[in-house]
ROBA-807081 format. One record per residue (C-alpha): residue number from 0; residue in one letter; z, y, x. Coordinates in Angstrom, 2 decimals. Last residue first. Example, Ala and Ser with C-alpha at 12.3 -4.5 7.8 and 13.67 -1.06 7.14 Angstrom:
<rs>
> 1 | S | 7.14 | -1.06 | 13.67
> 0 | A | 7.80 | -4.50 | 12.30
</rs>
This chain:
<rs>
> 352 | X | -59.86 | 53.51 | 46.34
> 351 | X | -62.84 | 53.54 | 44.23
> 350 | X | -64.62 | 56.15 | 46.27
> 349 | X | -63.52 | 54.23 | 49.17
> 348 | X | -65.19 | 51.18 | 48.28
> 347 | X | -68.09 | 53.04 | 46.61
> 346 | X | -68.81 | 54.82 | 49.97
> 345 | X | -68.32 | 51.82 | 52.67
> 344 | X | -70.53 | 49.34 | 51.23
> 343 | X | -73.73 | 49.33 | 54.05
> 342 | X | -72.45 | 45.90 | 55.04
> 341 | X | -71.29 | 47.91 | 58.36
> 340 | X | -69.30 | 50.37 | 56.39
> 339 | X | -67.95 | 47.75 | 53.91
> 338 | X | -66.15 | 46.05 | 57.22
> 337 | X | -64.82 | 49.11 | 58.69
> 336 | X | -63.10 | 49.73 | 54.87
> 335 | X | -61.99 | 46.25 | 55.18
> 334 | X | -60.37 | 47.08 | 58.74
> 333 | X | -58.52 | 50.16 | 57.45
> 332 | X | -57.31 | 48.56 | 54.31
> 331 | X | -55.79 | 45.69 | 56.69
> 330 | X | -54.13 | 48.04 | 58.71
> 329 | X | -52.42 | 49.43 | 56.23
> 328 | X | -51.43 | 46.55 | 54.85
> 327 | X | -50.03 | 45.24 | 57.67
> 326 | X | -48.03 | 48.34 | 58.13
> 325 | X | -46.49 | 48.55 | 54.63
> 324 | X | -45.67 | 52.17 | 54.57
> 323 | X | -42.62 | 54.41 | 55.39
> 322 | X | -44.20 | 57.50 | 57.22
> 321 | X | -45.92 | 58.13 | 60.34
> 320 | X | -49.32 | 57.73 | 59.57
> 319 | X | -49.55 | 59.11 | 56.03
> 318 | X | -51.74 | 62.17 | 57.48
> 317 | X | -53.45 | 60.29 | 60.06
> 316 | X | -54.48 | 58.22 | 57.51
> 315 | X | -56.77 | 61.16 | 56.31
> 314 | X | -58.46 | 61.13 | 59.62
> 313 | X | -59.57 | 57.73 | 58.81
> 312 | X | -61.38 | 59.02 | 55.98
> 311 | X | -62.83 | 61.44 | 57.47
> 310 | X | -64.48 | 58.63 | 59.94
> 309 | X | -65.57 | 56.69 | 57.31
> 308 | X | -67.41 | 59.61 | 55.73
> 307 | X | -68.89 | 59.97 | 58.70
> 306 | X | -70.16 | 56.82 | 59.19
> 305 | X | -71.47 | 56.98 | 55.69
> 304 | X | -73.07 | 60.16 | 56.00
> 303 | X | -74.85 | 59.03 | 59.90
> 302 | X | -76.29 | 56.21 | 58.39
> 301 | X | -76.22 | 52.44 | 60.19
> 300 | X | -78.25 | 50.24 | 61.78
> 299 | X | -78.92 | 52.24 | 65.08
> 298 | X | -75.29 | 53.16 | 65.06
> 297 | X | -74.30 | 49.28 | 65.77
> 296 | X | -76.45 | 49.27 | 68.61
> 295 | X | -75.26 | 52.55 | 70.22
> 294 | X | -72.01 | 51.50 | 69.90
> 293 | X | -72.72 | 47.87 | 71.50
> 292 | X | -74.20 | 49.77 | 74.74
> 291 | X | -71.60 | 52.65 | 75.19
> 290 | X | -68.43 | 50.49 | 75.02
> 289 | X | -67.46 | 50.98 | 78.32
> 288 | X | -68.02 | 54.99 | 77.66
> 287 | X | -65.78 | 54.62 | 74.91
> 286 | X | -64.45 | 58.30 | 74.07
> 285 | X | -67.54 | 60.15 | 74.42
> 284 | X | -70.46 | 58.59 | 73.19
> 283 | X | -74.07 | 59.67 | 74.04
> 282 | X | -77.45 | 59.66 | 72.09
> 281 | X | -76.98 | 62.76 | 70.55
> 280 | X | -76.97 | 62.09 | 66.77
> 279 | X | -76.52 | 58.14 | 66.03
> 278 | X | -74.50 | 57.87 | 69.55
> 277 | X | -71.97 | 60.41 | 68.40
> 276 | X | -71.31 | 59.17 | 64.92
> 275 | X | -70.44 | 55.74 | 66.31
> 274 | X | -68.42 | 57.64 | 68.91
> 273 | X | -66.53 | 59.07 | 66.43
> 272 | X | -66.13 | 55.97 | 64.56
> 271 | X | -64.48 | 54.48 | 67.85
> 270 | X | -62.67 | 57.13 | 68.58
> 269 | X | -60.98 | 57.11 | 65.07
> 268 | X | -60.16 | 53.59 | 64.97
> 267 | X | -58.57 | 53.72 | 68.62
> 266 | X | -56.03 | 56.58 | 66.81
> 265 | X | -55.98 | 54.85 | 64.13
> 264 | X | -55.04 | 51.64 | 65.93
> 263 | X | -52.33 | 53.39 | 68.06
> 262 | X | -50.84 | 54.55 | 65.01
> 261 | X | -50.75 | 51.61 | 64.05
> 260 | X | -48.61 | 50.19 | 67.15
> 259 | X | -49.92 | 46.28 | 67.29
> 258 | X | -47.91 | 43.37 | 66.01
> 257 | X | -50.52 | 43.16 | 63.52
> 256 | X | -53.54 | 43.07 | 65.59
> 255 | X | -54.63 | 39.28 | 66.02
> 254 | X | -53.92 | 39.00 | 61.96
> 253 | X | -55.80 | 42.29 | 61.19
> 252 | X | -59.01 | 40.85 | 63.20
> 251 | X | -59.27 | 37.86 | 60.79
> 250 | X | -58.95 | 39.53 | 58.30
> 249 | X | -61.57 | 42.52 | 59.00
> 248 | X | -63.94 | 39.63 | 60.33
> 247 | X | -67.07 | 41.17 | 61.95
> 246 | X | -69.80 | 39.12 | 63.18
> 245 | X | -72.24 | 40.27 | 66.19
> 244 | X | -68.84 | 42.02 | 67.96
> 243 | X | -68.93 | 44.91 | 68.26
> 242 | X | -65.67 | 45.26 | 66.46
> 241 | X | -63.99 | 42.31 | 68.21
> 240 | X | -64.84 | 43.82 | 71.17
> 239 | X | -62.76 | 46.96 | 70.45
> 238 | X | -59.71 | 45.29 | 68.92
> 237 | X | -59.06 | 42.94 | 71.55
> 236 | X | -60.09 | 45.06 | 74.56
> 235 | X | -58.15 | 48.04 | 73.25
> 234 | X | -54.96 | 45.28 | 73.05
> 233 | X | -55.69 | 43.83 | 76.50
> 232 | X | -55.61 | 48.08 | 77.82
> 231 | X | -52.72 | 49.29 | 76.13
> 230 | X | -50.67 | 46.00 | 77.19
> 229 | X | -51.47 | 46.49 | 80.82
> 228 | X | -49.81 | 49.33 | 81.64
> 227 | X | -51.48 | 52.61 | 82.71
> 226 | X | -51.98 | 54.21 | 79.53
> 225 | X | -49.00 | 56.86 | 79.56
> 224 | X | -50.67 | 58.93 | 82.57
> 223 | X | -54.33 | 59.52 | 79.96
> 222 | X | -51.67 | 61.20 | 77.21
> 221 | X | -50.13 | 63.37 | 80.27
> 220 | X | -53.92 | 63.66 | 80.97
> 219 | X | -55.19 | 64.83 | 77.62
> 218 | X | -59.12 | 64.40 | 78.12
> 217 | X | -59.75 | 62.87 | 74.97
> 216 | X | -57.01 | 60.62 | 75.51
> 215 | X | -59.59 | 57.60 | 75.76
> 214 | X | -61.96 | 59.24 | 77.85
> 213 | X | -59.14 | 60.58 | 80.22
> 212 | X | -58.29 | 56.99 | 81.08
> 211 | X | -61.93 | 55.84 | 81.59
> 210 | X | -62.19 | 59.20 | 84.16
> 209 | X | -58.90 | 58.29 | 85.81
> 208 | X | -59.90 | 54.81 | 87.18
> 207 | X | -57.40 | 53.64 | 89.28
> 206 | X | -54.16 | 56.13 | 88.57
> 205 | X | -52.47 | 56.93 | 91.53
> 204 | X | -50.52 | 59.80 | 90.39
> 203 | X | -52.73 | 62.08 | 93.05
> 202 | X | -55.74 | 60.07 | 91.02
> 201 | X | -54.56 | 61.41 | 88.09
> 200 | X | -54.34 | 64.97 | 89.26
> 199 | X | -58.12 | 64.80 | 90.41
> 198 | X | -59.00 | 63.60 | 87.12
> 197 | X | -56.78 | 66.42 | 84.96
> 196 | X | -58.79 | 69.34 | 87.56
> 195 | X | -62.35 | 67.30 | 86.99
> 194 | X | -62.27 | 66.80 | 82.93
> 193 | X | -61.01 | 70.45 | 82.89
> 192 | X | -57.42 | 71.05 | 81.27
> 191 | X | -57.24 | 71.57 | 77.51
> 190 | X | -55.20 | 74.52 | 77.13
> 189 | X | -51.93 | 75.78 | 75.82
> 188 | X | -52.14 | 78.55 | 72.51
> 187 | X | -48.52 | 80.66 | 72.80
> 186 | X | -48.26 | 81.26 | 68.70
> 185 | X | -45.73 | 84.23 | 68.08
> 184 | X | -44.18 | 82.94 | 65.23
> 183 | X | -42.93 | 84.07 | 61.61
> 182 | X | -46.28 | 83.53 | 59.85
> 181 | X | -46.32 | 79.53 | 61.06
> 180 | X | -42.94 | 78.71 | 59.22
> 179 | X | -43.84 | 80.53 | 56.60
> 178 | X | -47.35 | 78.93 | 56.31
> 177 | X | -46.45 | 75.32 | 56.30
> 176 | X | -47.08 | 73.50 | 59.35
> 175 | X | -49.32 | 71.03 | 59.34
> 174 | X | -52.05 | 73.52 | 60.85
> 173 | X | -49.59 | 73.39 | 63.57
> 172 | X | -51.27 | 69.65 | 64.78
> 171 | X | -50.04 | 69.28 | 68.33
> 170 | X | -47.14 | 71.02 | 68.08
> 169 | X | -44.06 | 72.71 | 70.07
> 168 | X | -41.75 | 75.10 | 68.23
> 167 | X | -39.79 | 76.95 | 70.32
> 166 | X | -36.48 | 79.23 | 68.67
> 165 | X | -34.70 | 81.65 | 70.75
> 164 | X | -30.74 | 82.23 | 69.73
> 163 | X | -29.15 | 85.45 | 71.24
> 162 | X | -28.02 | 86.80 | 68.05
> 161 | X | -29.00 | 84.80 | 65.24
> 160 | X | -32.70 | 85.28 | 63.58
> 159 | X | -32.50 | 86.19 | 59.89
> 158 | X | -36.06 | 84.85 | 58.66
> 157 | X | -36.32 | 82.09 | 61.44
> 156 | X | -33.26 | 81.00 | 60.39
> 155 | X | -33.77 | 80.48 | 56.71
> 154 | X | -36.95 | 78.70 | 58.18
> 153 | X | -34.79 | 76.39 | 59.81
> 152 | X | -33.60 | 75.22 | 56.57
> 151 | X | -36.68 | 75.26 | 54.98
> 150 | X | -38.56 | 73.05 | 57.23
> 149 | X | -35.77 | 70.64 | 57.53
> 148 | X | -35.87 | 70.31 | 53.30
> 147 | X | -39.92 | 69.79 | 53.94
> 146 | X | -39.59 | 67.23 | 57.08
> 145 | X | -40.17 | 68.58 | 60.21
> 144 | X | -42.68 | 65.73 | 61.70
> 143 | X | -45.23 | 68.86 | 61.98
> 142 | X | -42.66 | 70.95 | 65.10
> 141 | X | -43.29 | 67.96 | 67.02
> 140 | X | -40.61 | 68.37 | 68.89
> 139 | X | -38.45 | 71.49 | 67.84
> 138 | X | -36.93 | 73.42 | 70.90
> 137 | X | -33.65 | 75.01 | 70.34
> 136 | X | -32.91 | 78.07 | 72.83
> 135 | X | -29.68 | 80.21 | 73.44
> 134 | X | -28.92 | 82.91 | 75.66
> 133 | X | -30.13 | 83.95 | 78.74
> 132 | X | -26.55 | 85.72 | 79.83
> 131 | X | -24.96 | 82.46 | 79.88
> 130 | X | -22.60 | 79.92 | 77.72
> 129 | X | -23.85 | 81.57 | 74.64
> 128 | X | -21.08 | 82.57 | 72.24
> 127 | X | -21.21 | 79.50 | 69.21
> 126 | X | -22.55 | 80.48 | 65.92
> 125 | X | -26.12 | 78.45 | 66.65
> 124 | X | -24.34 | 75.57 | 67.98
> 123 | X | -22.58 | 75.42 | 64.80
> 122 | X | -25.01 | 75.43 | 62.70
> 121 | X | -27.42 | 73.19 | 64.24
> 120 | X | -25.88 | 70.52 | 62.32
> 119 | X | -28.09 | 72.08 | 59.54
> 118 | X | -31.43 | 71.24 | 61.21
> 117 | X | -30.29 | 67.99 | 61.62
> 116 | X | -29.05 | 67.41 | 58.46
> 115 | X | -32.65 | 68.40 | 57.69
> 114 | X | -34.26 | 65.62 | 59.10
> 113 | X | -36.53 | 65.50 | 61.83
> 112 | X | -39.25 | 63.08 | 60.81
> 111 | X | -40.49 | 59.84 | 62.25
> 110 | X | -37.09 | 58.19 | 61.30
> 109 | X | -36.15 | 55.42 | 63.10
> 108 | X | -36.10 | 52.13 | 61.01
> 107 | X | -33.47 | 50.79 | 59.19
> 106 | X | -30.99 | 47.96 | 59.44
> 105 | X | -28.36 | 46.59 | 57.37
> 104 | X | -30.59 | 43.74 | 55.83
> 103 | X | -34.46 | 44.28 | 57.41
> 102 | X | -36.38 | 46.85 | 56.23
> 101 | X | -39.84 | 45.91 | 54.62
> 100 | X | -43.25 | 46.14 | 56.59
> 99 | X | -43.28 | 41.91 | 56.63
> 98 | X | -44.60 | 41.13 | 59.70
> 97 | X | -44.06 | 44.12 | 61.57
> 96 | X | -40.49 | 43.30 | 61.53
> 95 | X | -37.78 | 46.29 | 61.76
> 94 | X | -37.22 | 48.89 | 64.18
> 93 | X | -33.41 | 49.55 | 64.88
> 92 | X | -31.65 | 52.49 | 63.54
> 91 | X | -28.84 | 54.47 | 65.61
> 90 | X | -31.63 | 55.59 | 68.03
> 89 | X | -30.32 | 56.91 | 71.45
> 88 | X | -30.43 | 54.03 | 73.33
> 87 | X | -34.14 | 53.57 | 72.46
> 86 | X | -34.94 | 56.83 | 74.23
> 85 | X | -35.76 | 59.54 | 71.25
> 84 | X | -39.20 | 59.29 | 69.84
> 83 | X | -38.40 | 57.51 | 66.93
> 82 | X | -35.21 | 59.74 | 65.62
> 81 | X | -37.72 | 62.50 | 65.29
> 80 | X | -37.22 | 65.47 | 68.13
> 79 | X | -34.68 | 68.09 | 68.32
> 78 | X | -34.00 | 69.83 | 71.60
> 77 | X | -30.82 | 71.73 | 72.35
> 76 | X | -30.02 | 74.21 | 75.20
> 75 | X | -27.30 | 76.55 | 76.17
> 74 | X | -24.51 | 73.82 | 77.14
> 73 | X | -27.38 | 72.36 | 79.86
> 72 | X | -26.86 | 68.77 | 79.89
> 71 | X | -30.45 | 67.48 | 80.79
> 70 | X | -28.97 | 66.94 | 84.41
> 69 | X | -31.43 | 68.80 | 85.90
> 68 | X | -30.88 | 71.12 | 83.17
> 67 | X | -27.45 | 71.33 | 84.00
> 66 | X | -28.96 | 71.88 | 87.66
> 65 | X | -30.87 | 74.89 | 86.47
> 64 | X | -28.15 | 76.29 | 85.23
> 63 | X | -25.60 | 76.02 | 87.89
> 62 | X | -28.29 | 77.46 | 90.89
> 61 | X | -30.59 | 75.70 | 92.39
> 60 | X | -33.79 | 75.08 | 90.60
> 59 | X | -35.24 | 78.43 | 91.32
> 58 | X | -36.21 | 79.13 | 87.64
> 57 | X | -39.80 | 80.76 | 87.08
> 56 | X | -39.81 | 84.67 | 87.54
> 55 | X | -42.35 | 85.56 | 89.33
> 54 | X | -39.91 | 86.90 | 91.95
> 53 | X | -38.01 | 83.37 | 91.98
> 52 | X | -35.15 | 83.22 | 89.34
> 51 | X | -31.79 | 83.40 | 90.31
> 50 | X | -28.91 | 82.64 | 87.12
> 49 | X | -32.13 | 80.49 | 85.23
> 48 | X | -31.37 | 81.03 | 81.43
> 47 | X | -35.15 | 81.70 | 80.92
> 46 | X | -36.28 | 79.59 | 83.44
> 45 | X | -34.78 | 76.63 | 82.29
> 44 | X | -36.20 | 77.55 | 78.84
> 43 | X | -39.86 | 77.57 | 80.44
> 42 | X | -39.13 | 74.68 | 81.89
> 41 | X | -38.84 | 72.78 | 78.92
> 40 | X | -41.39 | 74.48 | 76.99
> 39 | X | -43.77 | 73.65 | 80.09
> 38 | X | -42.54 | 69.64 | 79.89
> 37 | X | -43.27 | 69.86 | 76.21
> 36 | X | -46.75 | 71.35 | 76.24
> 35 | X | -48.14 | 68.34 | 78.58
> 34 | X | -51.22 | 67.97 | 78.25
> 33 | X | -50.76 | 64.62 | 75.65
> 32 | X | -52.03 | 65.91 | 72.30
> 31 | X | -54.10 | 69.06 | 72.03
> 30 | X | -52.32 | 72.26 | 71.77
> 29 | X | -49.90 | 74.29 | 70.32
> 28 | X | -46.80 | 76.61 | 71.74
> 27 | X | -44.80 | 78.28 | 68.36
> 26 | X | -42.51 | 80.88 | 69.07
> 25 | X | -39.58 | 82.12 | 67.51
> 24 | X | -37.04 | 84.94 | 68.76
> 23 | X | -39.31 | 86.86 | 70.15
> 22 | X | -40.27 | 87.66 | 74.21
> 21 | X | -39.56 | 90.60 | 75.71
> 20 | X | -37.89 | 89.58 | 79.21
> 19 | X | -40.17 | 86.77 | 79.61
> 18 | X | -43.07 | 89.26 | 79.52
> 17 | X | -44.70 | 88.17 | 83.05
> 16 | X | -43.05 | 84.82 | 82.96
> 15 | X | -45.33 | 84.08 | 79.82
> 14 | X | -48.61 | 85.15 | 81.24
> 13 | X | -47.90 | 83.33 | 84.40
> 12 | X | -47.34 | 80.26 | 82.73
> 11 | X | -50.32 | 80.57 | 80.50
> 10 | X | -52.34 | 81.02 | 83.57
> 9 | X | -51.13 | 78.02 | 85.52
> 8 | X | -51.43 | 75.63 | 82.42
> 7 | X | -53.86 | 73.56 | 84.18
> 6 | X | -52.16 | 73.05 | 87.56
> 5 | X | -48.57 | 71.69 | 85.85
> 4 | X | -46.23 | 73.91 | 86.18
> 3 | X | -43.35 | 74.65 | 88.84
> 2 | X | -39.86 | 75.29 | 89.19
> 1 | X | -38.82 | 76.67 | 92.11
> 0 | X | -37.57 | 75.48 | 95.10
</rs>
């Protein structure tokens, strides 16, 4: 049978089938968190080195190829992705205590970057005779958490492309890209899907309530998927009523959250404000429907500047997210600054800061 796409990337798909045959050596596929750009990447490259392709020219899912791919061991392929998002088998590090945000003796934690050594063990893949007639590809995964050094050693490829090696950059933030990277792609842009096409396909995987799910994601249903287990939910219960809550502790609240993911936090952090921002100009909130009465009550007491301001500050952290930091900390500053913004202090604490 062959392969297929998800419903909201239909057109894309076609698109790209349609000039498979004269496609570059490096492309870059962005979009919004969570839709699913990976999976089409994936079969996208299965297609490519497919031995029978269907008459549109996705793989048919039969023949040798496709089944290495089935059996993610196709000799023609390699995907990089940071050490952290690799199955936990996979990672040679081990994730140390929240607690203290220090490594542990004779551990480390899994990189959130691809690394340039493993750009450069690329090498020999790269100088090795394809196994088929399609070629080579080498998907990078998020193409942002290439490291500088990584950056410029695959960019040395990029500007003397190998014979019969395609490069695929997948990202959800390309503007973090630097510019050489970026100017020696053909960007593939893959959509948002429609609130009402990602529900109905959330309710085929049997999730409950696929609106509230999509809410949180920003309408990113892969993203939306991922939620359904209960720890996502208790933890957005803890840290979202305990910042409507009448009295705010920032300490308090840190303590109940630190075993939490911070990204995670940011990203609920960042909804939240948005929201806040929402409800004091339009009246509606977008991310936190559940939520809608107590946001609109804190935004009536506070100014739209400083909530913004508190907002781009959080998308700031975004920036420092994923690297080596003190994660209690972290969280901490983030909560205080929440705190200052409700006292009407938020500006000359960050200012200061």
């Amino acid at each position: 049978m062959p392969v297929t796409v998800y419903p909201w990337f239909q057109q894309p798909w076609q698109e790209v089938l349609e000039r498979k045959s004269t496609l570059p050596h490096a492309l870059l596929f962005r979009g919004k968190e969570g839709i699913g750009k990976l999976d089409f990447v994936r079969k996208l490259a299965q297609s490519l080195a497919c031995e029978s392709p269907a008459a549109d020219g996705a793989a048919c899912g039969a023949c040798q190829s496709c089944r290495w791919f089935a059996a993610s061991s196709h000799p023609d392929y390699r995907e990089l992705q940071p050490e952290a998002l690799r199955p936990a088998e996979s990672q040679s590090g081990e994730l140390d205590s929240a607690e203290s945000g220090q490594p542990s003796a004779g551990k480390r934690k899994p990189s959130k970057e691809i690394r340039v050594e493993e750009v450069r063990d690329l090498q020999d893949f790269i100088n090795l005779t394809a196994y088929r007639r399609g070629g080579k590809t080498i998907v990078f995964y998020p193409a942002e958490t290439l490291n500088p050094n990584a950056a410029n050693a695959l960019l040395k490829n990029l500007e003397e492309p190998p014979p019969s090696t395609r490069f695929m950059l997948v990202s959800h933030r390309p503007s973090y890209l630097p510019a050489t990277i970026i100017s020696r792609c053909q960007q593939i842009a893959l959509p948002t899907p429609q609130a009402a096409t990602a529900e109905q396909w959330l309710r085929e995987q049997g999730i409950a309530n696929p609106a509230l799910s999509l809410a949180q994601t920003g309408n990113a249903p892969l993203a939306a998927l991922a939620l359904d287990d209960g720890e996502f939910w208790t933890q957005r219960k803890t840290l979202l009523g305990s910042l409507a809550a009448p009295k705010f502790d920032a300490l308090a609240l840190a303590e109940q959250v630190r075993e939490f993911p911070v990204g995670r936090l940011l990203g609920w952090l960042q909804r939240w404000t948005y929201d806040l921002l929402s409800a004091k100009s339009v009246g509606r909130v977008r991310y936190n429907p559940d939520f809608e009465t107590a946001l609109s009550g804190i935004a009536g007491r506070l100014r739209a500047a400083d909530i913004a301001r508190y907002h781009r500050q959080l998308v700031r952290q975004q920036r420092i997210v994923n690297h080596p930091l003190n994660a209690r900390l972290f969280v901490e500053q983030l909560l205080l600054w929440y705190a200052a913004l409700l006292r009407g202090e938020f500006v000359a604490g960050v200012d200061a800061g």
